[in-house]
C-alpha positions as CSV (number, residue, x, y, z in Angstrom):
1,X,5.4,2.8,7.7
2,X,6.0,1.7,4.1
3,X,3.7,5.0,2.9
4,X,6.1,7.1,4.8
5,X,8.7,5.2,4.3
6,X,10.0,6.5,0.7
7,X,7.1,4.2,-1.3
8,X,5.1,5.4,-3.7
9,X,2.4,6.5,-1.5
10,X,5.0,8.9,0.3
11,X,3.4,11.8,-1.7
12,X,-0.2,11.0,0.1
13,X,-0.6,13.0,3.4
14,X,-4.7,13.5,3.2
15,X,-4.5,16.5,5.8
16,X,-2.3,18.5,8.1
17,X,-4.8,17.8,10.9
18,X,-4.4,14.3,10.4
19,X,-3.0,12.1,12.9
20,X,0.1,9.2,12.0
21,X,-2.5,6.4,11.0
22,X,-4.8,8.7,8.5
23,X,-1.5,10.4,7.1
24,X,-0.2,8.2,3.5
25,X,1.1,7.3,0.9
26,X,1.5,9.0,0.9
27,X,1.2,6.4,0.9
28,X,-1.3,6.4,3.0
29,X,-4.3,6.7,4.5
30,X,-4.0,4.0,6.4
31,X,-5.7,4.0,10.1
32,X,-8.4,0.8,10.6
33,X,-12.1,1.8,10.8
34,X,-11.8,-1.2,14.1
35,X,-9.0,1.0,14.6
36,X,-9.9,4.4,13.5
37,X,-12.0,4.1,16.9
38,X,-10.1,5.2,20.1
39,X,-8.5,2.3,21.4
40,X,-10.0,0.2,24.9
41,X,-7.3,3.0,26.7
42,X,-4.5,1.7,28.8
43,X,-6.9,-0.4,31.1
44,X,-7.7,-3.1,28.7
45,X,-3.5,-3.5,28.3
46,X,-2.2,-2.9,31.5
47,X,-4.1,-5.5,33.5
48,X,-1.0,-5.7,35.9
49,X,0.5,-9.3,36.6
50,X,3.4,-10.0,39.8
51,X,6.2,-9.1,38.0
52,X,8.3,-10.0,34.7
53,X,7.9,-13.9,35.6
54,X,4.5,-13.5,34.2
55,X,5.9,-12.0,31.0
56,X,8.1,-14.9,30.7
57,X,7.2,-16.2,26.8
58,X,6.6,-19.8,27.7
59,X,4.6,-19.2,30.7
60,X,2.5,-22.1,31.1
61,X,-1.6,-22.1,30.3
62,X,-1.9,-22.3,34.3
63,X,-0.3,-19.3,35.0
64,X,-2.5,-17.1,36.8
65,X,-2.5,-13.9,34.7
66,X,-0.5,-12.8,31.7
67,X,1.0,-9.6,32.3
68,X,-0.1,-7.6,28.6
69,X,1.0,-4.0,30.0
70,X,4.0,-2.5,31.9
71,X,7.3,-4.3,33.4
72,X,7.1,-4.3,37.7
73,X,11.4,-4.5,36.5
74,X,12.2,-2.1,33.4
75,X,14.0,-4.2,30.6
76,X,16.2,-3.4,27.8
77,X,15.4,-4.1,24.8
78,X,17.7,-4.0,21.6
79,X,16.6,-2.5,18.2
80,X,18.1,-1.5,15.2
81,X,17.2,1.6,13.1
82,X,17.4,3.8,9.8
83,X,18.5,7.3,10.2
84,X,16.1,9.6,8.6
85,X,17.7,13.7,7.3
86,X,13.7,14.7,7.7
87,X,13.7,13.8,11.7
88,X,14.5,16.8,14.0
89,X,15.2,16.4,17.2
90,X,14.3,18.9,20.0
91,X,17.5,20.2,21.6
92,X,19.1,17.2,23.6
93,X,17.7,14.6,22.3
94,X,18.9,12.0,19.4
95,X,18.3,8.3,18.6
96,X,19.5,7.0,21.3
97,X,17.3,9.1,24.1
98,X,14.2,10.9,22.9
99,X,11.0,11.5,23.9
100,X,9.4,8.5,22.3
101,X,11.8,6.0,23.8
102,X,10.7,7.5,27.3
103,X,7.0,7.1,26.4
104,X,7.8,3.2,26.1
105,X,9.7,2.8,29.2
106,X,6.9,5.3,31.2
107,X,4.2,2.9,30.2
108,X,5.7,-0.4,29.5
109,X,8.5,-0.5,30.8
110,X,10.4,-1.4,28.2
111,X,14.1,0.8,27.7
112,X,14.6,0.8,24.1
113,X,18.4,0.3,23.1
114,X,20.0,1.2,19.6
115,X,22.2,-1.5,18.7
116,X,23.0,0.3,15.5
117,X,21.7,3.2,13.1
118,X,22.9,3.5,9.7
119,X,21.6,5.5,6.8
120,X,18.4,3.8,4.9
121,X,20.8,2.9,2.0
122,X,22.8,0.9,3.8
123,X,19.9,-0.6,5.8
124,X,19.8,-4.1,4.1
125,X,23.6,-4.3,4.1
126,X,23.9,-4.1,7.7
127,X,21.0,-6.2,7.8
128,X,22.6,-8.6,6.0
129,X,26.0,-8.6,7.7
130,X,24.1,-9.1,11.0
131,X,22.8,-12.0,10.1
132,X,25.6,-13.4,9.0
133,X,27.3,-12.9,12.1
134,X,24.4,-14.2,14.5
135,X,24.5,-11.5,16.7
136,X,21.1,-10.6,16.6
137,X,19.5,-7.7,17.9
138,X,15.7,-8.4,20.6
139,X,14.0,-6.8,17.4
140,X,15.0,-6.0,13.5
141,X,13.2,-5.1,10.4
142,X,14.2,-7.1,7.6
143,X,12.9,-8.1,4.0
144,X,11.4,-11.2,2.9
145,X,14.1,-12.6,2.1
146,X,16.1,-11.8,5.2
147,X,12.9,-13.4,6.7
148,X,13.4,-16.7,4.8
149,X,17.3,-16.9,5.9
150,X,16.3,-16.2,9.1
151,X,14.1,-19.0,10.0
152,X,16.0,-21.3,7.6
153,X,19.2,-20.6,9.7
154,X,17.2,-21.0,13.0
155,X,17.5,-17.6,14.4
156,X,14.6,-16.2,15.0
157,X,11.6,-16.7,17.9
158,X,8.4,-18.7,16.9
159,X,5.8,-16.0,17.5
160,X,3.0,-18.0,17.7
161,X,2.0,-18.9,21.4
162,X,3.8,-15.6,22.5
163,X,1.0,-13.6,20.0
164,X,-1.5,-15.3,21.0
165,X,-0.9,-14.6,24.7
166,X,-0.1,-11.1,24.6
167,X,-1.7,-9.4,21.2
168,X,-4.3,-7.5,22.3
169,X,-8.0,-8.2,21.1
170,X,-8.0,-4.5,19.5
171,X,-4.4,-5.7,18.3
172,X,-5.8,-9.2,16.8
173,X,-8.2,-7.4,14.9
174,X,-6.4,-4.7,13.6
175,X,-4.0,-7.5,12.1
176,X,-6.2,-9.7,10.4
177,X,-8.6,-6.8,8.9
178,X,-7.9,-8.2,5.5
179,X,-9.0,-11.9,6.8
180,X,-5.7,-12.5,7.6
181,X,-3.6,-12.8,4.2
182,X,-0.9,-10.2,5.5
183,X,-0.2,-12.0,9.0
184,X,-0.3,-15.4,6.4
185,X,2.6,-14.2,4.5
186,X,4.6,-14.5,8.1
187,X,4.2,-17.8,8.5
188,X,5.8,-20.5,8.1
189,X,4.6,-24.4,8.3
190,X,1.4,-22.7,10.5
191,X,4.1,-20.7,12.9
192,X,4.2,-17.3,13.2
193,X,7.5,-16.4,12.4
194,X,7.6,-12.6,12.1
195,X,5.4,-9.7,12.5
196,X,4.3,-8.4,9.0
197,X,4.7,-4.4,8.3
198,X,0.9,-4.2,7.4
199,X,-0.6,-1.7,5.7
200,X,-3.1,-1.4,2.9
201,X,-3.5,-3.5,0.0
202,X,-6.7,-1.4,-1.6
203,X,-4.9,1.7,-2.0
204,X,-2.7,0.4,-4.9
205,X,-5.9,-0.5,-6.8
206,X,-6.9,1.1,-9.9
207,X,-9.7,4.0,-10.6
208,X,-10.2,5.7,-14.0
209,X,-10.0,9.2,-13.9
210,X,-12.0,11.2,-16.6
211,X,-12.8,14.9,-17.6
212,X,-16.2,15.1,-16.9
213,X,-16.8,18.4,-18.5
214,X,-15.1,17.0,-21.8
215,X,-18.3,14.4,-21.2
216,X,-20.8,16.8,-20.9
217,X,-19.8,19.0,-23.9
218,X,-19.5,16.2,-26.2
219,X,-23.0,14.6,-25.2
220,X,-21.1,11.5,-24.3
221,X,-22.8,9.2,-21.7
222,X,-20.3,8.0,-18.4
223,X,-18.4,4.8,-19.3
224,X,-19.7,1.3,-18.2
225,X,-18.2,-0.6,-20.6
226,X,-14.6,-1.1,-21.8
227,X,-16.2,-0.7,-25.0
228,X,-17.8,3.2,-23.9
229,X,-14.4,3.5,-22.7
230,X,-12.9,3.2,-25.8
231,X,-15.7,5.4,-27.5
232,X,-14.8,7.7,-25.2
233,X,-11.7,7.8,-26.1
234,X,-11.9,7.7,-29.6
235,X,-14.2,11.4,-29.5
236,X,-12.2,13.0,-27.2
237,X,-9.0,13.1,-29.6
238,X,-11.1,13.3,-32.5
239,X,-14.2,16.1,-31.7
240,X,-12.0,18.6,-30.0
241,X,-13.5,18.7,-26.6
242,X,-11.1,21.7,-25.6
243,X,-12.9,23.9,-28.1
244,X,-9.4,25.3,-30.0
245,X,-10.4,23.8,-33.3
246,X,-7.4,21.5,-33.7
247,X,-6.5,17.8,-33.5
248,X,-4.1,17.8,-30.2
249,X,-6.0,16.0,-27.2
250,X,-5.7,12.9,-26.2
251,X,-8.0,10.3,-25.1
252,X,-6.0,8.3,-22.9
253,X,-2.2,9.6,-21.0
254,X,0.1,7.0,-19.8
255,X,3.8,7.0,-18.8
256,X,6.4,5.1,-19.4
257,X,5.9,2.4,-16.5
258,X,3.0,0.9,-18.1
259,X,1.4,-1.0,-14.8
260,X,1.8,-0.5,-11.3
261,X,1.8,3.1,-11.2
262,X,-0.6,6.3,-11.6
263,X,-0.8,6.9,-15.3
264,X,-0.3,3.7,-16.5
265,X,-2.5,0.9,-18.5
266,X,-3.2,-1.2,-15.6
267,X,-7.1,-0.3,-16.0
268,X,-7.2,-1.0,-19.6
269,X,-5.4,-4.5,-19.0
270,X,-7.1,-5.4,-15.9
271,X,-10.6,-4.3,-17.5
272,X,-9.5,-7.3,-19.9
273,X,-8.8,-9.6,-17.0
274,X,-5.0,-9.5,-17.5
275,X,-3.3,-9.7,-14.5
276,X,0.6,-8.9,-15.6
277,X,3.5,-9.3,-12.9
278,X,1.1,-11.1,-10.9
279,X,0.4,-15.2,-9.9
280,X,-2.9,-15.9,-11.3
281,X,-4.9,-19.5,-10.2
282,X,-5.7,-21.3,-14.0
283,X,-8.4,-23.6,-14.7
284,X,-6.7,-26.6,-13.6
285,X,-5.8,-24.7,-10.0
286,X,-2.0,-23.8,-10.9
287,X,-0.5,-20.7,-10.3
288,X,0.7,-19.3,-13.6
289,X,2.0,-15.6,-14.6
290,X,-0.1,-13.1,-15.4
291,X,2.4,-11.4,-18.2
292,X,2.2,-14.3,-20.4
293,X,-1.6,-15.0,-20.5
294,X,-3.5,-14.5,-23.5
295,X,-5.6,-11.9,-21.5
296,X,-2.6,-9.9,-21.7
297,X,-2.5,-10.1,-26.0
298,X,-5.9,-9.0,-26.5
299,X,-5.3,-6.1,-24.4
300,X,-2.2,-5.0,-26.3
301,X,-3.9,-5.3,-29.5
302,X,-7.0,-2.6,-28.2
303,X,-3.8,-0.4,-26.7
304,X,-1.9,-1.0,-30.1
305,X,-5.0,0.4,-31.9
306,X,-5.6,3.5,-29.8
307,X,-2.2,4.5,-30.0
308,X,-2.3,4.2,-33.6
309,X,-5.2,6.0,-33.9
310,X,-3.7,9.2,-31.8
311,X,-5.7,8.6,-28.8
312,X,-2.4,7.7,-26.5
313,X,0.3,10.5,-26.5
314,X,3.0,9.4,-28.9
315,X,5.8,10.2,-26.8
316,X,4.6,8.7,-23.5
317,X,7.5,5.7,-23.5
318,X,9.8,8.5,-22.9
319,X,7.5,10.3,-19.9
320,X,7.5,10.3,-16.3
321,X,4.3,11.1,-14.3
322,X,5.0,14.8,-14.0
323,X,5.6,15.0,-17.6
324,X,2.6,13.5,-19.0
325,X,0.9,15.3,-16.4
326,X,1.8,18.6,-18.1
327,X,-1.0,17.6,-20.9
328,X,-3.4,17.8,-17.9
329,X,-2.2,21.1,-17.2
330,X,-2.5,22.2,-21.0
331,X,-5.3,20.9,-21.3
332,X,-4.8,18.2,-23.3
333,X,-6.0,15.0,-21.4
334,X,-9.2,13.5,-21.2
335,X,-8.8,10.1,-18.9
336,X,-6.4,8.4,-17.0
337,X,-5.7,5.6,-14.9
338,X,-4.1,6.0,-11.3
339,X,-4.8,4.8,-7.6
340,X,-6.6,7.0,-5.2
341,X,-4.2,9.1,-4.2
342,X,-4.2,10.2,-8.1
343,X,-5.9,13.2,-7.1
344,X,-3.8,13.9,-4.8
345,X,-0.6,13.4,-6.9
346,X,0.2,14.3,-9.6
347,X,-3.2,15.4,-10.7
348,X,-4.0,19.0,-8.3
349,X,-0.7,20.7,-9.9
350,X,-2.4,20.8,-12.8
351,X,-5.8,21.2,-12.0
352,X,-5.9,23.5,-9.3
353,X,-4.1,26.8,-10.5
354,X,-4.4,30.7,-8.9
355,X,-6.7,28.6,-6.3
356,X,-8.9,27.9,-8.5
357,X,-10.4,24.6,-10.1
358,X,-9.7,24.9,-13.9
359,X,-11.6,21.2,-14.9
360,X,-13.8,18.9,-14.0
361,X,-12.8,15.4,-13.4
362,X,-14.7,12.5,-12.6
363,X,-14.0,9.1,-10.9
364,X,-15.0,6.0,-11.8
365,X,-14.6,2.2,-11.7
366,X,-13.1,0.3,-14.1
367,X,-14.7,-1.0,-17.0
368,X,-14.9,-4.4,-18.0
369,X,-14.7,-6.0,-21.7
370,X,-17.3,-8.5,-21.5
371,X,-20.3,-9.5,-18.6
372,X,-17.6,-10.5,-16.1
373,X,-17.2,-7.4,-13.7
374,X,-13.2,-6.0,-13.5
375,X,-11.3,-6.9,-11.2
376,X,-9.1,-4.1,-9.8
377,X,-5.3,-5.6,-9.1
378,X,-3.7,-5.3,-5.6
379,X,-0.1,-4.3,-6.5
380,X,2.6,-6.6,-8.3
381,X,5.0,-9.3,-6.3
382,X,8.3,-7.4,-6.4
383,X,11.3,-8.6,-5.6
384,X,11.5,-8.6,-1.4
385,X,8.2,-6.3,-1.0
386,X,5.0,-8.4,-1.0
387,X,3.3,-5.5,-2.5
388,X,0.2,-8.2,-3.9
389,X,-0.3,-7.8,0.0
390,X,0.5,-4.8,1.1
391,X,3.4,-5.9,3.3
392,X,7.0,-4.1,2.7
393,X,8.5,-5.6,5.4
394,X,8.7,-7.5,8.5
395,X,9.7,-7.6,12.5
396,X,11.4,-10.5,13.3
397,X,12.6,-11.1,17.4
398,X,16.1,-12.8,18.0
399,X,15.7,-16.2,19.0
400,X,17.9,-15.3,22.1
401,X,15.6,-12.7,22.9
402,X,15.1,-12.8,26.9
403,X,11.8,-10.9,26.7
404,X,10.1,-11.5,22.8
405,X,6.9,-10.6,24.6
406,X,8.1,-7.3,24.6
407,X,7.5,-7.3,20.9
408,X,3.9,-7.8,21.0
409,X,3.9,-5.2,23.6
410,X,5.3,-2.6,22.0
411,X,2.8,-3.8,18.8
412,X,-0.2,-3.2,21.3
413,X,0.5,0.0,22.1
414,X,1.7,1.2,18.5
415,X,-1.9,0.4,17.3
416,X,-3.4,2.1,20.4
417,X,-2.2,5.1,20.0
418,X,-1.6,5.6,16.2
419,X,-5.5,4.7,15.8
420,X,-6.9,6.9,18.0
421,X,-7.8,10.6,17.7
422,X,-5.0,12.5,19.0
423,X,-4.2,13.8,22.1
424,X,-1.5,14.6,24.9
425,X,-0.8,11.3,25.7
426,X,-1.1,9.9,21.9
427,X,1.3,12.4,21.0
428,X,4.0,11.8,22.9
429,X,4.3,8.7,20.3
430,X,4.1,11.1,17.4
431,X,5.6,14.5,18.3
432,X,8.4,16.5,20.2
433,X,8.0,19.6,21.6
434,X,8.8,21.3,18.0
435,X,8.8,18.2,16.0
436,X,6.2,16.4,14.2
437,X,8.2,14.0,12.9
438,X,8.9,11.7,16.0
439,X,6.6,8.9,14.9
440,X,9.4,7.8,13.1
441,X,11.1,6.5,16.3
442,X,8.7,4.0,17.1
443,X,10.3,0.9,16.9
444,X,7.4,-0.8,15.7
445,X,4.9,0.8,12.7
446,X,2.3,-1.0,11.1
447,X,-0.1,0.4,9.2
448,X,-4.3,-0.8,8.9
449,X,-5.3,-2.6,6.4
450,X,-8.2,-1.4,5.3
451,X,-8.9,2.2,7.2
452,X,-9.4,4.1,3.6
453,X,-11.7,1.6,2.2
454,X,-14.1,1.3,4.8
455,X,-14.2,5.1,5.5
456,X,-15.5,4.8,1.8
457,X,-18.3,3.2,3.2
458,X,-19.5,6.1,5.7
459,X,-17.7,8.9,4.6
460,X,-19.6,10.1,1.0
461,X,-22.7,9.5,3.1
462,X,-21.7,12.0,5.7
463,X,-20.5,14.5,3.4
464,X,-23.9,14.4,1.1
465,X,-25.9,14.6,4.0
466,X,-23.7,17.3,6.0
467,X,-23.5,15.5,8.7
468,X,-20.3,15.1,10.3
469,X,-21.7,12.4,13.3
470,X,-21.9,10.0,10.3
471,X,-17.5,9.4,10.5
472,X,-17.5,10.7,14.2
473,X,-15.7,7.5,15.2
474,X,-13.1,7.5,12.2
475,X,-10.1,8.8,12.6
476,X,-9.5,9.0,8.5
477,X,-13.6,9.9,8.0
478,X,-13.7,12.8,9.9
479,X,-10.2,14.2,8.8
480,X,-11.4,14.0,5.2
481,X,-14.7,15.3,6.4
482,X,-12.9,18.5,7.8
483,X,-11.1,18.9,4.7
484,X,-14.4,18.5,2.5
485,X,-16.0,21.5,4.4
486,X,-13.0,23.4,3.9
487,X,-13.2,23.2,0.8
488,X,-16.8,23.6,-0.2
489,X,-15.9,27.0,1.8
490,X,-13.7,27.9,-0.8
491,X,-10.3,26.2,0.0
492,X,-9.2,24.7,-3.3
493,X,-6.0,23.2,-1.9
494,X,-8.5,20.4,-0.2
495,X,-9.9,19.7,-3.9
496,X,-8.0,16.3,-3.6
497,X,-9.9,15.3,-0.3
498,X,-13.1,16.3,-1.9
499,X,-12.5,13.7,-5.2
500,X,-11.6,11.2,-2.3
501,X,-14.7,11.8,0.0
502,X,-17.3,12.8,-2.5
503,X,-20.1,10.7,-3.4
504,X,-18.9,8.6,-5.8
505,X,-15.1,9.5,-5.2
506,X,-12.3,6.9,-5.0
507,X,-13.2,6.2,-1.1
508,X,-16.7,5.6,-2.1
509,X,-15.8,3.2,-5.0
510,X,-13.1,1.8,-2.8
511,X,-15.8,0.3,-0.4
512,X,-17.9,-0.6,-3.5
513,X,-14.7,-2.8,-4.7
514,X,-14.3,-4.3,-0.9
515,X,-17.8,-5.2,-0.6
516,X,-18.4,-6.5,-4.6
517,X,-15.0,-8.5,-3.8
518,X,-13.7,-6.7,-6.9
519,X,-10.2,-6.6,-5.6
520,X,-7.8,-9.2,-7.5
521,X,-4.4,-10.9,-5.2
522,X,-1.3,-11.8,-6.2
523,X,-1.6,-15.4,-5.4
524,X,2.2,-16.0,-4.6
525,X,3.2,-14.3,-1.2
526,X,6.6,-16.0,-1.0
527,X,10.2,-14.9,-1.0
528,X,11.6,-14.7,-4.1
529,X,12.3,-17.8,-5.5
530,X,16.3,-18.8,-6.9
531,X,15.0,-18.9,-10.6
532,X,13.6,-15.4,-9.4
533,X,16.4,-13.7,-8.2
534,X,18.8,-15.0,-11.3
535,X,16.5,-14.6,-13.9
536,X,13.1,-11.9,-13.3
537,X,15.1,-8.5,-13.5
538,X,16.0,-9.4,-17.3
539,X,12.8,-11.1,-18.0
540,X,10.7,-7.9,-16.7
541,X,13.3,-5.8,-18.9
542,X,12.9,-7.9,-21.7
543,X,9.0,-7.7,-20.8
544,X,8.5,-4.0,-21.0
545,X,10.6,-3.5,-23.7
546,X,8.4,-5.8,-26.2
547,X,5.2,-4.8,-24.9
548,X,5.8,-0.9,-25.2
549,X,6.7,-1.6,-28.4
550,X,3.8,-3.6,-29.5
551,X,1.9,-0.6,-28.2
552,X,3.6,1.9,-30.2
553,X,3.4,-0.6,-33.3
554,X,6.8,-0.9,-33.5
555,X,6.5,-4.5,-33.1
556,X,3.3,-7.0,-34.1
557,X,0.9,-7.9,-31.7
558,X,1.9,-11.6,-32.5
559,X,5.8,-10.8,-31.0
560,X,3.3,-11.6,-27.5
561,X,3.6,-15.3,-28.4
562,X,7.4,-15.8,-29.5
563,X,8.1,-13.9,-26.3
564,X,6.1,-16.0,-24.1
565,X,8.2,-19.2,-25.6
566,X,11.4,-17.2,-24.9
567,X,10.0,-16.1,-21.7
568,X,10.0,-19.8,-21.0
569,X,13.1,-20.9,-22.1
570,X,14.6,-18.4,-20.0
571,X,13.5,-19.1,-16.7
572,X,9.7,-18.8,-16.9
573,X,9.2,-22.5,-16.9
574,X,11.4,-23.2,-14.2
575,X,10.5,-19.8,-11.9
576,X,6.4,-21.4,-12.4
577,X,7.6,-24.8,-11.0
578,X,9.0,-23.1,-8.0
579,X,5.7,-21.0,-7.5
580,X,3.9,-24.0,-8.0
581,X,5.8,-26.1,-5.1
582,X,5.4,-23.1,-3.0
583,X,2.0,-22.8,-3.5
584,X,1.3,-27.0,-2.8
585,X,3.2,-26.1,0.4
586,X,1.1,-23.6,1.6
587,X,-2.1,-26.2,1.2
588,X,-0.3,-29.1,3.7
């Protein structure tokens, strides 16, 4: 579950109460509204066939019934695994027997075997070296360039018919929430090669974050415009919004990662349609980079300018996120830019002190330079995580595999009962008897793709209205909803739940996103390409060195176009051609 799995949304978990699917990056947040509603129950998957000949992958159209549910004959079924120092295991159990395992075999009959378990950090080693030996295991994780190996060496089962037999309908949704782009990214020359590690795209997109009080003691009106944005800005460094008669707030904070992360100027570049790390479609229908566009000068120039004029802390090239966040806490910061779960890190440390709210911030969406409206952007293409699609990862089933079909099983009944309020029998997925960490044993975690943002659509309704039926289906909904009515009772610790499921919070403005088709994809899904993996690392050095420094004015704005020559002549030209044939593959 990539926001539980050490990803940036790893700081996310919305509520105690909330179940596996709700809980994100943090991650994460990520249950499916389809999904958020209690699954069809074990009926709808265990319409029993005669026996495992049913199960058989290339079972013929006539066969009489396709066994979706549990095994007449147990199988095995090999895996392999990260250990994890944060699972606890109730006394006699481990990796190789738990309690999780036995919930399988109970009600699919499927015995789950460890064919190896090695510390995350050597995950993609071992990885690796099994590949390179062939011996694969029924079902691995890999990356996406593991997944381009695998199926270029022939070693891994074609998916396709075997999905479309045994995927649940509940399971067929769930996986194609966002229209299908995630599942697309597994493909290969229309065959399903893989299953994809979903999870959410929307919750890496962008929200401006603004003191609100600042707003209303300065007589400013709420930003529409990227050019009330920078008015904004501009009075609160320069009219002392914090009322200490001296010169030392700041209009904007940033850190030193200047996109792809809370605090950073993705807003300000996307509000100017700059797209940077990303594959943008041109006029003439090419895929080109979003770094070197001359989107991407314009908006350096209005950063340049602020930061000259002492809106932008002068020191932020040298700051992580909890360091600029201490000008929150001193109350020194006026806006900033982050994803939702902003206001759940790093914003409450400083915000919520003695259990008490100390300012009042406001979200909004971002602003826009000209008529066009902004287009939030979906995460960056790096390296082996598709982040422009939310995917970190995917499954991949040994082309030797006996029983692939046991994949897709195991894939039904992840989705089942991760999206489903919980239970007894929904825990025995999740929990031990004193551990709550046992979800991490599933053998196969996806997350939805679009749970968060379409709770946005039901869930500020609900909590203006006091009326809790409103989310009564959704898992995520009602879990913020709880925490909302905690906190209106006094609770301040849920004051990050309440900017998510407020009127006009990030959930709410989330689904206005969604719905306005305001969310911007990186057009290039694939692995990385060779140009990539000799040349990008330097060229994204090279890149963030220059442009922090045309920010901070240590270099001219006009640097912008002698790197994008050298950016070039280095491997930019080359890297685009490979896009580009990727990208005329993917239309055959």
């Amino acid at each position: 579950m990539r926001s539980k799995h050490m990803n940036k949304l790893a700081i996310f978990c919305m509520a105690s109460a909330l179940v596996l699917s709700a809980c994100s990056k943090s991650d994460s947040d990520n249950a499916n509204d389809t999904g958020n509603q209690p699954a069809n129950g074990k009926a709808a998957n265990n319409a029993a066939a005669s026996g495992n000949a049913a199960d058989a992958a290339n079972a013929s159209d006539s066969a009489p019934a396709v066994n979706t549910g549990k095994y007449e004959t147990p199988i095995d079924f090999t895996i392999v695994g990260q250990s994890d120092p944060n699972l606890k295991f109730d006394d006699g159990q481990s990796y190789d027997k738990n309690s999780v395992y036995d919930a399988y075999a109970d009600e699919l009959g499927i015995q789950i075997k460890n064919k190896w378990m090695v510390d995350s950090k050597q995950y993609d080693d071992k990885v690796n070296l099994t590949i390179a030996s062939g011996d694969l295991p029924d079902l691995m994780k890999v990356n996406r360039t593991q997944l381009q190996q695998l199926v270029d060496n022939d070693l891994v089962y074609d998916l396709t018919d075997v999905y479309d037999k045994y995927a649940s309908d509940n399971t067929k949704a769930f996986m194609t929430a966002d229209g299908g782009a995630e599942m697309n990214t597994a493909k290969f020359d229309g065959k399903l090669m893989a299953i994809p590690v979903t999870d959410s795209p929307y919750n890496s997109a962008q929200f401006l974050f603004i003191r609100k009080d600042w707003l209303t003691k300065l007589n400013l009106p709420e930003p529409k415009t990227m050019q009330d944005l920078l008015a904004i800005s501009e009075a609160f460094t320069k009219d002392d919004p914090d009322g200490n008669g001296k010169n030392d707030s700041f209009g904007l904070i940033a850190q030193k990662e200047i996109y792809n992360q809370a605090f950073s100027f993705e807003g300000i570049f996307n509000g100017y349609h700059a797209y940077p790390g990303a594959w943008v479609k041109d006029a003439s229908g090419k895929l080109v980079y979003g770094s070197v566009q001359p989107e991407m000068k314009t908006a350096l120039q209005t950063l340049q300018n602020m930061y000259k004029s002492g809106q932008i802390d002068p020191e932020f090239f040298t700051k992580d996120h909890t360091k600029e966040n201490e000008l929150v806490a001193n109350n020194k910061a006026g806006m900033a830019f982050g994803q939702f779960w902003t206001t759940s890190w790093p914003l409450p440390s400083a915000v919520v002190k003695d259990n008490k709210v100390t300012q009042d911030w406001e979200v909004y969406p971002l602003p826009s330079a000209d008529d066009q409206p902004a287009m939030t952007q979906i995460g960056m293409n790096s390296g082996n995580i598709v982040v422009g699609t939310g995917v970190d990862g995917y499954y991949v089933v040994s082309k030797e595999s006996k029983n692939p079909e046991a994949a897709i099983k195991l894939l039904n009944k992840f989705i089942e009962v991760d999206n489903a309020f919980p239970t007894p029998e929904t825990d025995k997925f999740h929990k031990g008897k004193t551990s709550d960490t046992y979800w991490k044993l599933n053998p196969i975690i996806v997350m939805s793709q679009d749970a968060q943002a379409r709770a946005g659509g039901q869930l500020p309704k609900a909590v203006e209205a006091k009326d809790p039926s409103l989310v009564k289906d959704s898992v995520v909904g009602s879990a913020y909803y709880k925490d909302v009515e905690a906190y209106l009772g006094g609770n301040t610790g849920n004051w990050s739940s309440w900017m998510v499921a407020k009127p006009h919070g990030s959930l709410d403005i989330m689904n206005q996103y969604l719905t306005s088709n305001r969310f911007w994809f990186d057009s290039f899904t694939g692995a990385p390409t060779p140009t990539m993996v000799a040349k990008k690392s330097v060229l994204d050095q090279k890149e963030q060195e220059l442009y922090t420094k045309i920010i901070t004015g240590k270099a001219p704005v006009d640097d912008f176009d002698k790197f994008v020559t050298e950016w070039n002549s280095l491997g930019g030209d080359r890297m685009t051609q490979e896009v580009n044939d990727w990208y005329a593959k993917q239309a055959q």
